[in-house]
C-alpha positions in Angstrom: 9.9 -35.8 6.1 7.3 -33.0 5.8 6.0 -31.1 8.5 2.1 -31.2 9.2 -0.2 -28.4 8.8 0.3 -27.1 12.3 4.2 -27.0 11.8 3.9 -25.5 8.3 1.8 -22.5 9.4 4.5 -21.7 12.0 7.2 -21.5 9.2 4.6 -19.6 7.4 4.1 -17.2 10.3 7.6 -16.6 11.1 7.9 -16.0 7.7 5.9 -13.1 7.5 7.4 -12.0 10.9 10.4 -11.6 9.1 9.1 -9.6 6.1 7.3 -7.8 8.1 10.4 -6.8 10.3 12.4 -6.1 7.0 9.3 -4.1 5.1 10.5 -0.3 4.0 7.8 1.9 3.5 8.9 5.6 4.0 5.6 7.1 3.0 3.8 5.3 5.3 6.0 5.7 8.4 5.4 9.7 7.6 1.9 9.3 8.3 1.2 12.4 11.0 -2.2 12.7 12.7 -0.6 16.3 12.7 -0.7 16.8 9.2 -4.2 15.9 8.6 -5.6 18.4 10.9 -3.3 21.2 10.0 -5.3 21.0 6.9 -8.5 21.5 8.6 -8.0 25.8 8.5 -11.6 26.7 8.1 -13.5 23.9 10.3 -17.0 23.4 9.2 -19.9 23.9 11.3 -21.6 20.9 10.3 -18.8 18.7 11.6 -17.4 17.3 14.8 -14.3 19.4 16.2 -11.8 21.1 15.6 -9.7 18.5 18.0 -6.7 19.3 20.3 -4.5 17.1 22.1 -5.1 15.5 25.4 -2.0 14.1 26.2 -3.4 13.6 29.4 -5.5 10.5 28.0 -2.0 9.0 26.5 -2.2 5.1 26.3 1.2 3.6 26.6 2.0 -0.1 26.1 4.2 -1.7 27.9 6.1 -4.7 27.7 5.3 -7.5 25.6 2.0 -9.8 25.0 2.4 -13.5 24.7 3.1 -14.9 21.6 0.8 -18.1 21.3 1.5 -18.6 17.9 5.4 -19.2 19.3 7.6 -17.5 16.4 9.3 -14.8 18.8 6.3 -12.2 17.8 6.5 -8.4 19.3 4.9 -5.4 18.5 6.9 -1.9 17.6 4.2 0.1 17.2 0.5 0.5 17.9 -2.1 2.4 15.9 -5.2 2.8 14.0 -7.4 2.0 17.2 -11.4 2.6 17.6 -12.8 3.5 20.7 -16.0 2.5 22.6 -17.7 3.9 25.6 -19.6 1.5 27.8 -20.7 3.5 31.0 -17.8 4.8 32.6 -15.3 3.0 30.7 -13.6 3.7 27.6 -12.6 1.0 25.7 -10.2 0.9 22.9 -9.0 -1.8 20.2 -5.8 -1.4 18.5 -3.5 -2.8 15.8 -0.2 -3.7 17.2 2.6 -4.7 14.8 6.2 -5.1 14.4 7.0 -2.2 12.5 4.3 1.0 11.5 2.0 -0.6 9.3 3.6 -3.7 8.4 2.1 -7.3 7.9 1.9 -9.7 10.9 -0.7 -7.4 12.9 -2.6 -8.2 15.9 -5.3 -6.4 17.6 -5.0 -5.2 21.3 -8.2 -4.6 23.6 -7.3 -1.5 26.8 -10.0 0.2 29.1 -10.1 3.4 30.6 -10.9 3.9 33.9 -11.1 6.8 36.6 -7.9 4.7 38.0 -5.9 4.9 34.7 -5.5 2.6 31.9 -5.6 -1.4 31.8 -4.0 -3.1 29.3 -6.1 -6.5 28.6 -3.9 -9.0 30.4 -5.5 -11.6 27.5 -4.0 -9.4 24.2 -3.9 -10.6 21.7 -7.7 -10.8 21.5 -8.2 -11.3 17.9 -4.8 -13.4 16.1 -4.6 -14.5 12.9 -5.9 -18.1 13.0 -8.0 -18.6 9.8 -7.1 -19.1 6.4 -7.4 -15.4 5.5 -5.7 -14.3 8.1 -2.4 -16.0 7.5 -0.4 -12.9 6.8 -2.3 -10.3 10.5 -5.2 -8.8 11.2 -5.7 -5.2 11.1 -7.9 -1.9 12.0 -10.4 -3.0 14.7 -13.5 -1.3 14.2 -16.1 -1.8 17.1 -19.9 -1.1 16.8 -22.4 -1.2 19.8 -24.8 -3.2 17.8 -28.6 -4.5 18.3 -27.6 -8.1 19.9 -24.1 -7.0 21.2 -20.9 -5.9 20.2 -19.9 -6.5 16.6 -16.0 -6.0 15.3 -14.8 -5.7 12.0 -11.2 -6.2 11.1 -9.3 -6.8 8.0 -8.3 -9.9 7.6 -4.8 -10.5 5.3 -3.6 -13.5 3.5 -1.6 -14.3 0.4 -3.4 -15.6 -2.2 -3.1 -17.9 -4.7 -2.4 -17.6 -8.5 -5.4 -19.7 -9.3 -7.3 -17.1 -7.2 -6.0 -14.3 -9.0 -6.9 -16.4 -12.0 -10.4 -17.0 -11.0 -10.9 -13.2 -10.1 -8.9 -11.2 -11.6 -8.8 -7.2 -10.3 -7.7 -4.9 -13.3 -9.1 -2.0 -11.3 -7.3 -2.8 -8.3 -3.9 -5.1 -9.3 -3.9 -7.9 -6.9 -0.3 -9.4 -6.3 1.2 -10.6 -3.1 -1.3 -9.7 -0.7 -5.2 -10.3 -0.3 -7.7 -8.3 2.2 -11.2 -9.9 3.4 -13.4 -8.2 6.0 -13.8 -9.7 8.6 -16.8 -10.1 11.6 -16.7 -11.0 14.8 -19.3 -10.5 18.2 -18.9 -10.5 21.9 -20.9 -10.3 24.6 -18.7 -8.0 27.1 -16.0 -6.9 24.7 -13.4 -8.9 26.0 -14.4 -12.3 24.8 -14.9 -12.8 20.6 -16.5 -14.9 18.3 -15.0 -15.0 14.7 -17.8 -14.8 12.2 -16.0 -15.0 8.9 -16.0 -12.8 5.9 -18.7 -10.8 5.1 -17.8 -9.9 1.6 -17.4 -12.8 -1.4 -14.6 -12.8 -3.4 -16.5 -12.7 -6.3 -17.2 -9.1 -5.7 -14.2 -8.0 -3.5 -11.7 -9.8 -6.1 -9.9 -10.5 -3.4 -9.4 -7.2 -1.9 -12.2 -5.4 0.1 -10.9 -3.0 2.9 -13.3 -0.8 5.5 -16.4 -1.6 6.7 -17.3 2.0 7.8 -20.7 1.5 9.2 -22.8 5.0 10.1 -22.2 5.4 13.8 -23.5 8.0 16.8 -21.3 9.0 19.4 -21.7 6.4 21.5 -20.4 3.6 19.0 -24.0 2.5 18.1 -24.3 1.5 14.4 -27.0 4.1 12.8 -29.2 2.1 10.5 -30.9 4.0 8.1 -34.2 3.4 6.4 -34.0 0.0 7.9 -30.7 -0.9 6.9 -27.3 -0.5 7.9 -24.5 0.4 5.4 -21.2 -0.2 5.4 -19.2 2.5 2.8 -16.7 0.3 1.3 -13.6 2.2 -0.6 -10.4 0.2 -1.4 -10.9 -3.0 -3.7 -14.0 -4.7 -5.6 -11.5 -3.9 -8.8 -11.7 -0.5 -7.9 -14.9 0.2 -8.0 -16.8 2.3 -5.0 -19.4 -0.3 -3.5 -22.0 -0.2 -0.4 -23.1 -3.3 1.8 -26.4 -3.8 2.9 -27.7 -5.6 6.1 -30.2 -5.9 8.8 -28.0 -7.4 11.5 -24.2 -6.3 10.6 -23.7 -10.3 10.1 -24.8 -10.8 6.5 -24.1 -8.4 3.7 -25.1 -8.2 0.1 -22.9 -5.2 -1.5 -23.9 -3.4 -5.3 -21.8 -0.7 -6.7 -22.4 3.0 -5.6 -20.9 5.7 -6.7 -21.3 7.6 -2.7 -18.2 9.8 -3.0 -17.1 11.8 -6.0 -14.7 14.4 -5.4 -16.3 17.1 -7.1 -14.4 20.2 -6.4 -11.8 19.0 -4.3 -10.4 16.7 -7.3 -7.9 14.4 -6.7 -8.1 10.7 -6.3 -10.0 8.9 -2.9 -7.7 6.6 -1.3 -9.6 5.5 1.8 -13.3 6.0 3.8 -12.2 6.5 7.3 -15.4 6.9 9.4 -18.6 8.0 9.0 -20.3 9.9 11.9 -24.0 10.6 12.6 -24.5 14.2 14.0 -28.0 15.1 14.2 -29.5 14.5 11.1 -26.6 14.5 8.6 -23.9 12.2 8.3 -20.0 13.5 8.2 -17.8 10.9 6.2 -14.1 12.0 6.8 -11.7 10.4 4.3 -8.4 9.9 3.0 -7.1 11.0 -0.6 -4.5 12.7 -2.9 -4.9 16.2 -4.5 -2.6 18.2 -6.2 -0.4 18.9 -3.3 -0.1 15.4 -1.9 -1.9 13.3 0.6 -4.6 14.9 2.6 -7.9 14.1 4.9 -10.9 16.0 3.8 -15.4 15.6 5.1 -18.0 15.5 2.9 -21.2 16.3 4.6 -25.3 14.0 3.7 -28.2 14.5 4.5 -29.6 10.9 6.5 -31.8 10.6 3.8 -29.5 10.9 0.9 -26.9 9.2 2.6 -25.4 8.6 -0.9 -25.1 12.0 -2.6 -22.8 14.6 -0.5 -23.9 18.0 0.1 -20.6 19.6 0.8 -17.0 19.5 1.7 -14.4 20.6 3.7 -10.6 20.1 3.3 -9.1 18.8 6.7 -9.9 15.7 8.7 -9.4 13.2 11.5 -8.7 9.8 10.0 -10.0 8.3 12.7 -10.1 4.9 11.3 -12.0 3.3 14.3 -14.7 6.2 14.5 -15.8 9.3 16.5 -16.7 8.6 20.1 -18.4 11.0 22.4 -16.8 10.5 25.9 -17.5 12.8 28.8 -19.2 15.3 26.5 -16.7 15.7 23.9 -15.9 14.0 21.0 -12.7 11.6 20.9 -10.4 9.9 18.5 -7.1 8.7 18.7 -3.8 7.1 16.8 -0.4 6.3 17.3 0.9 7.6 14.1 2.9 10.1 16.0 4.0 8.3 19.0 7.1 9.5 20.7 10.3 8.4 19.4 10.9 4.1 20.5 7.3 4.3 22.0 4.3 2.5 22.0 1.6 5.5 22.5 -2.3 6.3 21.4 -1.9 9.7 21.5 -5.8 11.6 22.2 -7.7 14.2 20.9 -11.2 15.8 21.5 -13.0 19.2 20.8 -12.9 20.6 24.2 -9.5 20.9 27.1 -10.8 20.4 30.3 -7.7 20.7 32.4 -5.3 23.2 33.2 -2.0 21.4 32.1 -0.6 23.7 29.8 1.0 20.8 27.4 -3.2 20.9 26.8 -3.1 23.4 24.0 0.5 22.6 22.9 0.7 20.3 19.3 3.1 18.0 18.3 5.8 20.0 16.4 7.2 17.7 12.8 10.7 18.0 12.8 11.8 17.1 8.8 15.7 16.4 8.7 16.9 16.2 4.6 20.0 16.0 2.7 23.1 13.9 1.8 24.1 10.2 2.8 25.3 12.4 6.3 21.1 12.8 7.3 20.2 9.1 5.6 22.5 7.2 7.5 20.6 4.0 6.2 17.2 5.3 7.5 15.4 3.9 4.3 16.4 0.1 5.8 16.0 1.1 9.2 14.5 -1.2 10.8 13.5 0.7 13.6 11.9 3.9 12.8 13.3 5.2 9.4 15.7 7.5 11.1 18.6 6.1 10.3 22.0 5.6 12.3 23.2 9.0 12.4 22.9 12.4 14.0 18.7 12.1 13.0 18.6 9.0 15.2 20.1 10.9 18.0 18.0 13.9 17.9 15.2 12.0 18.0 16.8 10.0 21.3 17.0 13.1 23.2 13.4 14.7 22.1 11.8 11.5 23.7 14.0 12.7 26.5 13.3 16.2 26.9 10.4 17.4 24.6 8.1 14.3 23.8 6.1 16.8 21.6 9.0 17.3 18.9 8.3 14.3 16.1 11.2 13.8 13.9 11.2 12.3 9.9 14.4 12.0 7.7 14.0 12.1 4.6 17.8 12.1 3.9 19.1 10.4 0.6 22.8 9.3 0.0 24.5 10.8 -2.6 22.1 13.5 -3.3 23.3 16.8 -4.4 21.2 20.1 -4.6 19.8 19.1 -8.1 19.0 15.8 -6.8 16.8 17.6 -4.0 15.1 20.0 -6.2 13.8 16.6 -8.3 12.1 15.3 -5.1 11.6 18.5 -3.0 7.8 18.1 -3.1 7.2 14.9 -2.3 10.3 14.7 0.3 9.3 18.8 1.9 6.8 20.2 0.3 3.6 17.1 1.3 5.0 16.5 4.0 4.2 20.0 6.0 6.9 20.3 8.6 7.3 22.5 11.8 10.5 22.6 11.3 12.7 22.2 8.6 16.6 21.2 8.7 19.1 21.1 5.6 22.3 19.5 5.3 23.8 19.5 1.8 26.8 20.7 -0.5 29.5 17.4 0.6 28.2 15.9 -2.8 28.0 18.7 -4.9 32.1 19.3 -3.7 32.8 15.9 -3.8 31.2 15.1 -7.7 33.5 17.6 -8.7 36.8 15.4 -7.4 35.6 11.5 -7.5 33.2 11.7 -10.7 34.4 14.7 -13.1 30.9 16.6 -12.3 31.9 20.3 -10.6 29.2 22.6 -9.6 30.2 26.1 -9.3 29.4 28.4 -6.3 27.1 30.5 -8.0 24.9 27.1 -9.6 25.0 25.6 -5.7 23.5 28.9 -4.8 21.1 29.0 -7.7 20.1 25.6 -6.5 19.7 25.9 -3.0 17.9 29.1 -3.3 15.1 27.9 -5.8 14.4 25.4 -2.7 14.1 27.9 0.0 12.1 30.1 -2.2 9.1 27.3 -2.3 9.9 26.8 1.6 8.9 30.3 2.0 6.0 30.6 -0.4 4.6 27.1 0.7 5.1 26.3 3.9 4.4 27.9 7.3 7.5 26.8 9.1 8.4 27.2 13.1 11.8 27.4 12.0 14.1 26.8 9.1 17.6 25.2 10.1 20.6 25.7 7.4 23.6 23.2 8.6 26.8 24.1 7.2 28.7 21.8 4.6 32.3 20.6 6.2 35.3 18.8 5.8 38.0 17.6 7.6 41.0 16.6 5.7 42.1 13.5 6.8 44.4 12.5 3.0 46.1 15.2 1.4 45.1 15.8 -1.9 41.7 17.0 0.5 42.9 19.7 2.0 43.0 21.4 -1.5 39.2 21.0 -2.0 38.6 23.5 0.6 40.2 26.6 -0.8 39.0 25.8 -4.6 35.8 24.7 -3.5 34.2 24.2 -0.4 34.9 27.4 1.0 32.3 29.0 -1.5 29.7 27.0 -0.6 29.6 27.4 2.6 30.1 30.8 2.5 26.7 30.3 -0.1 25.1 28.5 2.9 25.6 31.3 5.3 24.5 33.8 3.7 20.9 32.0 2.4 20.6 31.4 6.3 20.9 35.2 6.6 18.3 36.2 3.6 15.5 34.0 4.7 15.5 34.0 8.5 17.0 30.8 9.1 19.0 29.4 12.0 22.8 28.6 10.8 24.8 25.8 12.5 28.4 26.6 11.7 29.5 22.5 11.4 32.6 23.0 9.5 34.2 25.1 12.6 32.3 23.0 15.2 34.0 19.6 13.5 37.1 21.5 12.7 37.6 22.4 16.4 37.2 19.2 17.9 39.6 17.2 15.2 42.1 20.1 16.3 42.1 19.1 19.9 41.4 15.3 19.7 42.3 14.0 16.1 40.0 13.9 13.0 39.0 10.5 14.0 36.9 11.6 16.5 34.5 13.4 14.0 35.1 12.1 10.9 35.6 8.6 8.8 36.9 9.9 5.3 37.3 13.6 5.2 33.6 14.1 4.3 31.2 11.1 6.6 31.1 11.4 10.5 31.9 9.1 12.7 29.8 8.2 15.5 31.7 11.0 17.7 31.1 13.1 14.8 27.5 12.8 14.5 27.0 13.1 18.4 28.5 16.5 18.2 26.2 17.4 15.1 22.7 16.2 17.6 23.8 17.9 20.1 24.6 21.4 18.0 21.0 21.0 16.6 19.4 20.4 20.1 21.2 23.9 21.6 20.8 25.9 19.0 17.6 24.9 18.1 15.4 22.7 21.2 15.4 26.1 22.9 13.6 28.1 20.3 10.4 25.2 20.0 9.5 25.5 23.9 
């Protein structure tokens, strides 16, 4: 027998629980609020900041909401919130999901008050319950509005093959997943009203992401001329369109070319917010130039709130707007909590305390190399760190310096010449504090397993051609150089030292020497301990540690280099 409807959307949610909990997606767990304003080097007068941390202002969730939809829901992360001041209370909505931006996505409601934070003892306040919103809902965005409060979200569903049929997207491929904006109202911003979509899928072809409305520092939409506008970026085949409306309920949208790149180039991924200072509008947004992803502004006059006057590389990403609070302005996201935590970290143009963590940033620690650093992080489904010495680190910075972020970007069975094909998009974008290397077991090994040797002086070729862009490209706290080992644990391996290992790490030494970087002597730190206690307690094969091994490989990192990031 068949279940009814009400039984068959609770296989269909705990189906998409279960994707969600399995989705990979390395390039967006190495999202770093970080990164984005790193790029801001020359802030621009005509916009809000520059921002700094207030870790003060932290929001951390804990424990678990109920789960009325009963499929064993619970959030991992939380992120991508937008924040609205209502006298002496700071409110925040926020999307809480499984994994870092993975389907199945709720949206969370908190206040700040002089006592602390609340968490809204009835989260989740906006579920998934209509037909487009089968697969989560995402990105609150909450405007003080003329009647009330008005929140838009995304609303995500899977749709059909007859709907791709009827509106087909060659601009913007359509496949497994469909986006709808979505409205809601409240009277006291606890309490909400679905409204529906405001865009027809006619015109979104079944994908219309956004709804970044004009807003003052206080969360009130701006309307302009009349009319508010809502800058709409991702969908509608790919073409750039603009809503129209007179009481952020009912929209008509028409194309508008509002955001060509001009002399920034590159390709527009995403509108985040858009900010009314004065009498000019900021719109801060998301895109890809030559170097990778980035945040950039471009500043408009109100009355040409369509043709941009100027940019400036760097930006917030504040996907849920710029709030004035207490004098300053304020954003917020969770993309680099600590390590296992649910956290909103804050920031704002002005410190007003003396806490010295204040003026102290996150610091990116990037970890790359062999299978030894992947350790199964790309089907990890807890983080992308992997099981390994990576995992570990990042255990004892949530520990002892919350501040230190950690990404792997670790691949097994990469050699040198493997990591000079995807050194940009694995180093280079990603803009590290500090940057760790652990290669040369493949480029040994190839040589006995596969038939493929690599001599000393290629390995050194190699590895110096990717500490030359280190130095000419990045501006790094510290660069870490981990030495290549082995411990012998079948015969025929304790040949591949002397005719070839040897060389290599003597190569890895002495790069550590010419370009300033710390050098963690592994092979003697492994060797040591297998002398006294057995190879077993390092090492599985000769080559991969054990979980003894990689223990002693965290905790070499943390002493030698923890110390030098306080």
């Amino acid at each position: 027998m068949n279940g009814g409807p009400d039984e068959d959307r609770v296989l269909d949610e705990e189906r998409v629980l279960r994707e969600a909990r399995e989705t990979v997606a390395p390039h967006l767990d190495a999202l770093s609020e970080d990164t984005f304003l790193a790029q801001d080097v020359e802030h621009p007068s005509w916009a809000p900041g520059p921002f700094r941390l207030r870790p003060e202002l932290t929001f951390e969730l804990e424990g678990q909401w109920a789960d009325p939809a009963g499929v064993g829901w619970e959030s991992a992360s939380i992120f991508n919130p937008s924040l609205i001041p209502d006298g002496d209370k700071l409110h925040v909505f926020y999307r809480a999901s499984p994994r870092k931006e993975s389907l199945s996505s709720r949206i969370g409601h908190a206040v700040l008050t002089d006592a602390g934070w609340h968490d809204d003892p009835g989260n989740p306040v906006v579920l998934g319950t209509e037909d487009n919103e089968t697969l989560g809902v995402e990105d609150p965005k909450v405007y003080r509005g003329p009647e009330g409060w008005v929140l838009f979200y995304n609303g995500i569903f899977r749709p059909t093959s007859a709907e791709r049929s009827a509106w087909p997207s060659p601009g913007h491929p359509i496949e497994e997943v469909g986006c709808d904006i979505n409205v809601a109202t409240s009277p006291d911003l606890r309490t909400w009203t679905k409204r529906g979509s405001v865009v027809d899928r006619a015109q979104s072809r079944l994908w219309a992401k956004g709804a970044v409305i004009p807003r003052d520092g206080d969360g009130r939409a701006v309307a302009i001329g009349g009319e508010y506008f809502m800058y709409v970026s991702e969908g509608f085949g790919g073409v750039l369109h603009v809503g129209r409306s007179t009481d952020l309920l009912r929209w008509r949208f028409e194309p508008v070319p509002y955001l060509d790149l001009g002399e920034l180039g590159g390709h527009l991924h995403e509108v985040a917010t858009a900010t009314v200072v004065e009498d000019r509008l900021v719109l801060d947004f998301f895109y890809r130039d030559m170097n990778g992803r980035a945040a950039a502004r471009a500043e408009y006059a109100l009355d040409e709130p369509f043709t941009p006057r100027r940019f400036a590389r760097g930006g917030t990403l504040a996907w849920g707007g710029l709030t004035r609070w207490r004098g300053d302005w304020l954003f917020a996201q969770g993309w680099d909590a600590a390590f296992g935590r649910r956290q909103l970290l804050f920031y704002s143009t002005t410190t007003r305390t003396e806490d010295p963590r204040m003026t102290r940033p996150t610091t990116t620690a990037l970890f790359t190399g062999d299978s030894i650093t992947d350790m199964g992080r790309r089907t990890d489904p807890s983080g992308f760190l992997g099981a390994g010495y990576v995992r570990r680190i990042a255990e004892m910075a949530a520990e002892g310096d919350p501040h230190l972020v950690v990404v792997n970007t670790g691949v097994s069975g990469d050699r040198t010449t493997d990591l000079i094909a995807r050194w940009d998009a694995d180093v280079i974008q990603r803009r590290p504090d500090v940057l760790t290397i652990l290669i040369g077991a493949n480029d040994m090994w190839r040589r006995y397993d596969s038939g493929m040797p690599m001599t000393a002086e290629e390995f050194a070729a190699n590895y110096a051609s990717l500490l030359d862009r280190v130095r000419d490209e990045l501006e790094l706290r510290q660069l870490v150089l981990m030495e290549p080992f082995l411990v012998p644990v079948r015969d025929e391996q304790r040949a591949w030292r002397t005719e070839d290992l040897d060389a290599k790490r003597a190569v890895t030494r002495e790069l550590a020497a010419r370009y300033g970087a710390v050098f963690i002597p592994l092979d003697g730190i492994l060797g040591e301990r297998a002398a006294a206690a057995g190879p077993a307690s390092v090492i599985e094969d000769g080559v991969h540690p054990s979980a003894g091994g990689h223990e002693l490989i965290a905790r070499s990192w943390w002493e030698a280099v923890a110390p030098t990031l306080r």
